[in-house]
N, C-alpha and C positions, 0 to 999 in steps of 0.2 A: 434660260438655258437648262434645258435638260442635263444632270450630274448623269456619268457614268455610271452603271449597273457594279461597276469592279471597286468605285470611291464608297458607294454608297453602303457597299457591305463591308468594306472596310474599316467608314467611321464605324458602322454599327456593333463591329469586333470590337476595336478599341476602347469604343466605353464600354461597353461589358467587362471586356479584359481589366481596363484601368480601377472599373467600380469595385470589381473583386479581390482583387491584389491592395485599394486604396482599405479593405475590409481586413483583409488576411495579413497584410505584412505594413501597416501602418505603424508608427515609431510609437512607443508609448510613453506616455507622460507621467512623470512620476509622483505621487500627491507627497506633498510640505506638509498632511498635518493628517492624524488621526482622524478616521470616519466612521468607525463602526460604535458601535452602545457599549456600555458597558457589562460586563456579562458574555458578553455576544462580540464584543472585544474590543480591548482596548488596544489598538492596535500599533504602538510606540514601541520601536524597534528594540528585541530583545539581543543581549550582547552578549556575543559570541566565547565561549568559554573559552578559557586558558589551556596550549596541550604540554606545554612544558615539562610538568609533571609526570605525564604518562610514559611508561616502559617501550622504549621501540620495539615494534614485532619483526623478531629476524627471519628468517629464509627456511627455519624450521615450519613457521606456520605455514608454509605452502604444502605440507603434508599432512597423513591423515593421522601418523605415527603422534602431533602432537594432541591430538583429542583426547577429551577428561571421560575418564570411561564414564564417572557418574555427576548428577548434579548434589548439593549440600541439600540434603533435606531439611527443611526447617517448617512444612504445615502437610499431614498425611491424612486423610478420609477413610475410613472406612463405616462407611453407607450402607443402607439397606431402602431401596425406594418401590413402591408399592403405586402401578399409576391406574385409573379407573379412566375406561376410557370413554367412557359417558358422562361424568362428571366435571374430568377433563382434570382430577387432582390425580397430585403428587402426595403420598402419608409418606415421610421419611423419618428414619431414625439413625443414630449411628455414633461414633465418637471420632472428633478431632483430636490428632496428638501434634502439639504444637512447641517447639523449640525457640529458645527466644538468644537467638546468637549473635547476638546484640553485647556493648560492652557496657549498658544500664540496665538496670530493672524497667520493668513495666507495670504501673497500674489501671490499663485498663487497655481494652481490646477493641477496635473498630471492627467492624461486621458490615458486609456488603450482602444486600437485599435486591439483588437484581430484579428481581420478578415483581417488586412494590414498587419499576417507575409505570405501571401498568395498572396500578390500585386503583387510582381517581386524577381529575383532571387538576388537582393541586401538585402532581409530583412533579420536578425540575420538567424531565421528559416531557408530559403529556399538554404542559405549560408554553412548554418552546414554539415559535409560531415561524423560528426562519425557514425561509422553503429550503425546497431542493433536498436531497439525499433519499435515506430509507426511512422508514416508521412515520409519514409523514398522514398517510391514511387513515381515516377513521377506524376505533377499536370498535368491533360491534360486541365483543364480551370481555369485558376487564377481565385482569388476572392480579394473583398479588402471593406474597408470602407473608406467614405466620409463624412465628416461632415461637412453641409452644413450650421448650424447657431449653434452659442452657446451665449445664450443672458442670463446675468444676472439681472431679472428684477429689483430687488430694486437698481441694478446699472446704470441704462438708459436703452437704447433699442439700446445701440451700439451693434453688432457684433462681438464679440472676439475675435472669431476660425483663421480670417486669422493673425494673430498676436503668432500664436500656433507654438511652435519650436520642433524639436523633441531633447529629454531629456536626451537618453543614447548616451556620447561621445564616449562611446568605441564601438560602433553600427553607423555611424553620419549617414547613408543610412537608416535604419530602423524605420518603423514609427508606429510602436504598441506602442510606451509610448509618449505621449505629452504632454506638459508643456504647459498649459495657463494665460497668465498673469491675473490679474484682476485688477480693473479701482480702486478698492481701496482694503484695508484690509478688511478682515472679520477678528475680536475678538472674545477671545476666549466665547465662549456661543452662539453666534451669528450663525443666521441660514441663508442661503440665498435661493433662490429657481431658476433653471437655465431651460431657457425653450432653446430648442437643438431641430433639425432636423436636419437625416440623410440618407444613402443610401447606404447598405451594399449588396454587390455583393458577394453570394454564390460560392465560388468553387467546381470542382468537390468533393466528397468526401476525405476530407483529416483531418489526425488528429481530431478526434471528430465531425469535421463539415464538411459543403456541402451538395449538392446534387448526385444522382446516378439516374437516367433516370427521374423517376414524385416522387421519395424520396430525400425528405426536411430535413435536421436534422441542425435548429439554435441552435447552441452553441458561446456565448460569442458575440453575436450579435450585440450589440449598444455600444454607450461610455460610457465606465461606469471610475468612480470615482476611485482610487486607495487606497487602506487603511491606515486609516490615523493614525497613532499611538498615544500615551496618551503625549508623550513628545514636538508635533506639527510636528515630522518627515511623510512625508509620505513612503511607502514601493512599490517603483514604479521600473519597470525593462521591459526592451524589452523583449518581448516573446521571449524563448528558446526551442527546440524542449523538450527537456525531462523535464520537469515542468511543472507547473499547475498553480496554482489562489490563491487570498488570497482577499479579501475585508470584508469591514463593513457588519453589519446587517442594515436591515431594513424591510421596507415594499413594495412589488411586486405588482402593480394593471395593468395588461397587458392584452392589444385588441388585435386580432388578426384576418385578414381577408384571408379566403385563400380560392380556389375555391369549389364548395358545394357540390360537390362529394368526397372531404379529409375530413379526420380524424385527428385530433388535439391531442398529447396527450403534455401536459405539466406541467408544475411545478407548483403546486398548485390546489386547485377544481377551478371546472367550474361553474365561476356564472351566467353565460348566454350560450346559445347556438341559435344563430340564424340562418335562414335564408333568404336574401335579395337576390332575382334576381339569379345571378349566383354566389355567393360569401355567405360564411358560414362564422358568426362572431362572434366568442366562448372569453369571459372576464374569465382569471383567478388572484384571487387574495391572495395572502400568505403575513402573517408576519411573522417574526422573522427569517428573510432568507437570503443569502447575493450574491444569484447569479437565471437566470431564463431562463432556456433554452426550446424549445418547438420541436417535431417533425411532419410533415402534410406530409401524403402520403394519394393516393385514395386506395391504396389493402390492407389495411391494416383491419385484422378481430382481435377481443375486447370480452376478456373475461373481468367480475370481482369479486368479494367474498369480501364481508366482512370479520374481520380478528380484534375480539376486537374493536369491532368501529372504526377501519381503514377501509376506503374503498379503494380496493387495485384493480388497473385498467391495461388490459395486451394488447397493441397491438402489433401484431405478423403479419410476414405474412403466407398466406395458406398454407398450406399444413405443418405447425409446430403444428398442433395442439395436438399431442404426449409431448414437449416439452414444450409450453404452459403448461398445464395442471402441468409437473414437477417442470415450476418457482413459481405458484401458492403454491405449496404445500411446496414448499423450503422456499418461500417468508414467508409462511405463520410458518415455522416453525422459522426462524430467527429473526422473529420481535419479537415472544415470548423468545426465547433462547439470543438474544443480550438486549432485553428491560427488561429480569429477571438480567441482569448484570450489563448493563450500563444504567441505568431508560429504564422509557415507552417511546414507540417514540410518539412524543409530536404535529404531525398533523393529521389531517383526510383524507387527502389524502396520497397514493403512486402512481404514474404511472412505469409502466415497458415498455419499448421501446425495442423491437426485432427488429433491423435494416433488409432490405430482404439481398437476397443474391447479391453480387455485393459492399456492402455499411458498409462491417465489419469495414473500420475506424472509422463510429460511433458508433462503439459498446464498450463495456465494459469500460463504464465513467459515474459518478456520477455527478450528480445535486440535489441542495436542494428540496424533495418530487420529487425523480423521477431519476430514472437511468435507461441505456441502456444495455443491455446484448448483446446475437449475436449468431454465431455460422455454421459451415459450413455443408455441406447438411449430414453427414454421422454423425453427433451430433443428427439428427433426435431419433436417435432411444434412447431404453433403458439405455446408457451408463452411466450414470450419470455425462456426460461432463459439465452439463446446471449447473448443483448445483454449483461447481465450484466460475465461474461469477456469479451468481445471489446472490452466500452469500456475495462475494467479496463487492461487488457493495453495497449489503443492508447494510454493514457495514462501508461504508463512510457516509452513514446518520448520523452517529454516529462522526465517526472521521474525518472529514474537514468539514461535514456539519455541526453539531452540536457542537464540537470543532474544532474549527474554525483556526487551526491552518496554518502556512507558507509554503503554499509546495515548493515553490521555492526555500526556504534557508533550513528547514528544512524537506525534504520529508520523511525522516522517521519515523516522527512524524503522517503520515496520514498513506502512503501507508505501512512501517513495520509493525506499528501496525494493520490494518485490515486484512495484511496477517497473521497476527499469529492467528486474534480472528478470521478468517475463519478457518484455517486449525484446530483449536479447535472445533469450530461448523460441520463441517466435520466429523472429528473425533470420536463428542459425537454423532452427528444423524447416521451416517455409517459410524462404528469403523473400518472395514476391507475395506469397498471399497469407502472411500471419496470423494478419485480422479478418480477413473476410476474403473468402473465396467463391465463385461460381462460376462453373463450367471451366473456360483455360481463362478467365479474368480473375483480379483479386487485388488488395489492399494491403500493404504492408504494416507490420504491425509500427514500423518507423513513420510511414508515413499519417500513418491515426494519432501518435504521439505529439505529432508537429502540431497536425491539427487542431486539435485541443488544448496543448500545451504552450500555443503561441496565442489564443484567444485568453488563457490568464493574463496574459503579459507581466505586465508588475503591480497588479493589483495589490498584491499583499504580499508581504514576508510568507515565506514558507514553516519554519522553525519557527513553529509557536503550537501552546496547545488548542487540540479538537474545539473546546469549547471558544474560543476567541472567536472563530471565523465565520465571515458574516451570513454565510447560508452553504447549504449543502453542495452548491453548483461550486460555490467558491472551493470551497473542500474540496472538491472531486478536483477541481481546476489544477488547484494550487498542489496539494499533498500526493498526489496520482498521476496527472499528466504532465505538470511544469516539471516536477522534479524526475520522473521518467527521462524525460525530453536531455535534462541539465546532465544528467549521471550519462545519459548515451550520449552528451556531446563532451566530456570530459573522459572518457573511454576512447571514443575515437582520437580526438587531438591529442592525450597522452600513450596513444598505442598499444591498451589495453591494460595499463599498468592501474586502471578503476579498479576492472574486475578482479586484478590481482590483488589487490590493496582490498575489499569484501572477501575475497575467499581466507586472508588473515585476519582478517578481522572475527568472520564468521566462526570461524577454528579458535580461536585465541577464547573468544567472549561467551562458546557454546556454553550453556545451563547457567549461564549469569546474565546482571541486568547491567546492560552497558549506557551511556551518555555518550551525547554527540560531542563529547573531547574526545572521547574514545576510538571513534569514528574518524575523526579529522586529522587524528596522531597516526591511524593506519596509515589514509591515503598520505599522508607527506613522506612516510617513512617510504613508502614503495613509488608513489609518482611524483613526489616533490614539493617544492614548497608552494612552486605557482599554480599547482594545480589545487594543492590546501587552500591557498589564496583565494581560488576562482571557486572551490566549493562551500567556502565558506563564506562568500559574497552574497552566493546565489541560494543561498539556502535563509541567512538572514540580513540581505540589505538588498531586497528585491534587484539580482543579478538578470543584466540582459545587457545585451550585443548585438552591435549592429558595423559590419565589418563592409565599404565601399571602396569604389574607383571613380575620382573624383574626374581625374583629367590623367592625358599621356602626351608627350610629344615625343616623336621618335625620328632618327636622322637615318644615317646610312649606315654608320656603325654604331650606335649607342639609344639608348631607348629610357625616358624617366616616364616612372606614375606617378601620380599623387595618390595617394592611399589613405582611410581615415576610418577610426574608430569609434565608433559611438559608442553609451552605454558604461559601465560601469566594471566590468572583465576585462580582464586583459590575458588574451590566449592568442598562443601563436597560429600562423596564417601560413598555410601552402598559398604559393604565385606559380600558373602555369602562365607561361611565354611562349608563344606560338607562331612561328616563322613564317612565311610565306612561302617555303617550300614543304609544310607540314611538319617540318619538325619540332621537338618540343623539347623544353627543359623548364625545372622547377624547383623554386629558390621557396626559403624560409621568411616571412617576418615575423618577429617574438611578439607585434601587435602588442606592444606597451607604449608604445607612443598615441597622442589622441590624432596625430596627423602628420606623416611623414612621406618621402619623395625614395621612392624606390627604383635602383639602378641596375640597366642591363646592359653586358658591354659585347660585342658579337657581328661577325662579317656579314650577316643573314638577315634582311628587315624582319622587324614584329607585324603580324596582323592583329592579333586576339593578346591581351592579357586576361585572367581568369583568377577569382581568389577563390580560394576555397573549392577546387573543382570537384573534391569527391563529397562533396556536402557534407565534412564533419561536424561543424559547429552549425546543429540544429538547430539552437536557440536564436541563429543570426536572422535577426527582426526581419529580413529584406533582403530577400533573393535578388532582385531585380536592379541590383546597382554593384553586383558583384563582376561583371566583365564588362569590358570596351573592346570595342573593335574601330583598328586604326586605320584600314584600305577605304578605298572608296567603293560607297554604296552602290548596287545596283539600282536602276529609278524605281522600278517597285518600291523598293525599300525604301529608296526618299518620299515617294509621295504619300506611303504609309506612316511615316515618320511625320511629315507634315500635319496627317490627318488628327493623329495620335495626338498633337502639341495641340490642333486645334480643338481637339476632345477635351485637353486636359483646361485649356481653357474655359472652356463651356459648363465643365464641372465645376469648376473655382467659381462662374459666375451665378449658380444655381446651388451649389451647398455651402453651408453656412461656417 
């Protein structure tokens, strides 16, 4: 017997349809037992701190009136760096003055050597083999630093540096963290001032820094201080590929000599711009900042705009100027849209660094007054690829630069949250094509979040450090997209009281380094306890939900569902109930129960019941068991239905 032409493309939708949905929204399974290495992590659920303690943030922080005009200075640079751009070094000199506001003395100083995880294939970094992320690429020219003096003046004019060990035993090859002894205590109040000279050898392009033919991008440049905590612990660790930074504030007064044909664009205004001979020598100087990174290239062409009395400065190279023109206007609409949330941004400068082509490892990374974007040659056009990274980025002003949090231990505290307060800025400036737009088609930046954020599932805890997790994909999965996803679906089902509970937070904890109590005591104070509960689930005891409609029977005046919760959250649930004359009404369940029978009582029969109809709860594993419909089917419909059961059949007897 010949099948119909209408059956036969029918089954052939349904398996597709079923294969893909059995891919995308399949329930995840939760492992009983640690699977990652050790190192690379051990990954035994880390427990959730206590907020008890913590001061509630009252109704004050929702303004800007409560902001700390300054941060505590406790580690100040004043630098002079000299870069050769043929040899591709860095000669610096200069003195640190460092405060120790701590309530013990100190004998000895940790030193972070960023630019030695580039030395040799011994360092932690160049060691690490788990894929996925950035710096994963062959270096084709090491880099490294050298520190050639470290003299504490009010201590003598001894020499220190060669008395310098390196600090992490379980790294003993690795030489980004060094321990210096000192010739005596410093006490607690007591300030010392360290005059250091050194010689940092640029790499090709790698992780954040290097060079890429006559483009310079110094990141993490010189020796800097490690953060020093209120207890007299310092917070010191060999660089790891998937991590990032953590230091004091202070004040930035940095020289910089490079040849007079580059362009300089770095952290902080320009208080000088000179020229001498063959050699341009531009002073920038910032406080209230805890990191200073600069980039010199000669091709580089400079737009800027004022922006609210920010002067907002863009070097690009040619032929972006399409591009350009989009980070300007993104830039310019972020500063207003993150600073009506989380205060005003609080310097007069911004620089925007476009790395060229060849040089994308510098790209998309933040610096205090100043981050790099990027982008590859087919981004040129109208896409809206640029908006992307350049909200991303303008939103670490805020969260590592501004709150000054741990990314090493805890990176979700920077990068989950600026992925969610981007994909919101996305969202509210280009509701339908945030992420990716072309021509009158586009991609919401909500629906990219799903995307990615539901293929983590529950692999791993979130709240854990950079270094535990098991590869870069996990990373990106886990600390970027799940936790995006989780903070947009606790924003919606709370009604906004997330992002109200970050903008106190944000105000409250500016130019300090906060902990995820700190974080957790915000949102309960502004959206509650269930919704602390649900962030605190889903952040450290691999949270996911999965919200159904099991069954309904309905009479002539009264209507039950059955209802059921999967997963490990518990958030409440909008129930749309849908009449047979179109009308509608919509009831609440608080979705704490793991299975319950939900009642409607009404002259009107039900066709449709619906949970969750405006798609809040993103994280809900499985669209596709979220409404019933109670009339009778059209035959189409049945004999589609039919096909459908016998697809799913077919499948069950073919995969494993």
């Amino acid at each position: 017997m010949k099948l119909p032409l209408e059956w036969i493309v029918t089954a052939l939708f349904s398996i597709g349809t079923l294969t893909v949905l059995a891919f995308l929204f399949r329930t995840p399974s939760i492992p009983t037992s640690p699977h990652l290495e050790k190192h690379h992590g051990e990954t035994s659920a880390i427990a959730a701190p206590p907020i008890d303690s913590i001061p509630s943030l009252g109704p004050s922080f929702d303004e800007d009136a409560s902001l700390p005009a300054h941060a505590v200075s406790i580690a100040s640079y004043t630098l002079q760096a000299n870069l050769d751009t043929r040899s591709h070094v860095i000669e610096g000199k200069g003195t640190i003055h460092w405060v120790n506001r701590s309530s013990t003395s100190i004998t000895e100083l940790p030193i972070h050597l960023y630019a030695n995880a580039f030395r040799n294939e011994a360092s932690r970094f160049l060691s690490d083999r788990r894929p996925g992320g950035r710096g994963t690429q062959r270096i084709r020219d090491f880099g490294f630093i050298d520190v050639l003096s470290f003299v504490v003046s009010s201590h003598g004019n001894d020499n220190l540096w060669p008395k310098a060990i390196r600090a992490d035993s379980a790294f003993p090859s690795d030489d980004t963290d060094m321990l210096v002894p000192l010739e005596r205590p410093v006490a607690a109040g007591e300030s010392i001032d360290i005059e250091v000279a050194w010689r940092t050898k640029l790499p090709s392009i790698v992780e954040r820094m290097g060079y890429h033919d006559t483009f310079h991008m110094a990141a993490q440049w010189y020796p800097k201080i490690a953060k020093h905590e209120s207890d007299g612990r310092f917070a010191h660790f060999s660089f790891d590929r998937l991590s990032e930074f953590y230091a004091d504030f202070g004040t930035y007064d940095i020289t910089i000599s490079v040849p007079s044909t580059f362009l300089v664009g770095a952290t902080g205004p320009c208080v000088s711009d000179i020229i001498e001979g063959d050699r341009r020598i531009v002073r920038h100087v910032q406080a209230d900042i805890h990191d200073f990174a600069f980039a010199a290239w000669d091709g580089f062409r400079e737009v800027r705009r004022q922006v609210d009395g920010i002067d907002v400065r863009l070097l690009f190279p040619p032929g972006y100027e399409r591009v350009a023109t989009e980070q300007l206007d993104v830039t310019t609409f972020g500063l207003r849209y993150y600073g009506k949330r989380f205060g005003s941004y609080p310097y007069a400068m911004l620089t925007i660094v476009h790395p060229p082509s060849g040089a994308g490892e510098a790209g998309g990374m933040e610096y205090p007054t100043l981050f790099t974007t990027g982008g590859s040659w087919w981004e040129r056009g109208p896409n809206g690829m640029a908006r992307s990274v350049t909200l991303h980025e303008l939103a670490h002003q805020y969260f590592q630069g501004m709150v000054a949090t741990n990314e090493a231990t805890w990176p979700m505290l920077d990068e989950g949250i600026t992925s969610f307060v981007e994909l919101d800025a996305l969202d509210t400036g280009w509701p339908d094509a945030g992420a990716f737009s072309l021509s009158d088609y586009g991609v919401s930046a909500a629906t990219m979040a799903r995307w990615f954020g539901l293929t983590a599932g529950t692999d791993d805890i979130i709240a854990k450090p950079a270094a535990e997790f098991s590869s870069g994909h996990a990373y990106a999965r886990l600390v970027y997209w799940r936790s995006a996803l989780l903070w947009r679906t606790l924003d919606r089902v709370f009604d906004g009281t997330i992002m109200q509970a970050l903008g106190r937070y944000a105000r409250r904890y500016r130019f300090t380094h906060p902990e995820p109590e700190h974080l957790l005591s915000a949102v309960r104070d502004v959206a509650g306890k269930q919704a602390e509960d649900a962030l605190r689930i889903s952040l450290f005891e691999r949270g996911w939900i999965d919200v159904a409609i099991n069954d309904a029977f309905c009479g002539s005046l009264s209507c039950q569902a059955i209802v059921s919760r999967r997963g490990n959250l518990e958030l409440p649930v909008d129930v749309l109930w849908i009449h047979t004359d179109g009308s509608r009404v919509m009831t609440r369940w608080e979705g704490k129960e793991v299975q319950t029978t939900l009642h409607k009582e009404g002259l009107i029969p039900v066709r449709h019941i619906v949970l969750d109809p405006e798609h809040k709860i993103l994280l809900d594993d499985d669209l596709s068991n979220n409404a019933i419909f109670l009339g009778q089917r059209p035959r189409a419909w049945r004999t589609r239905s039919y096909i459908s059961y016998l697809a799913i059949l077919g499948l069950q007897a073919v995969m494993p």
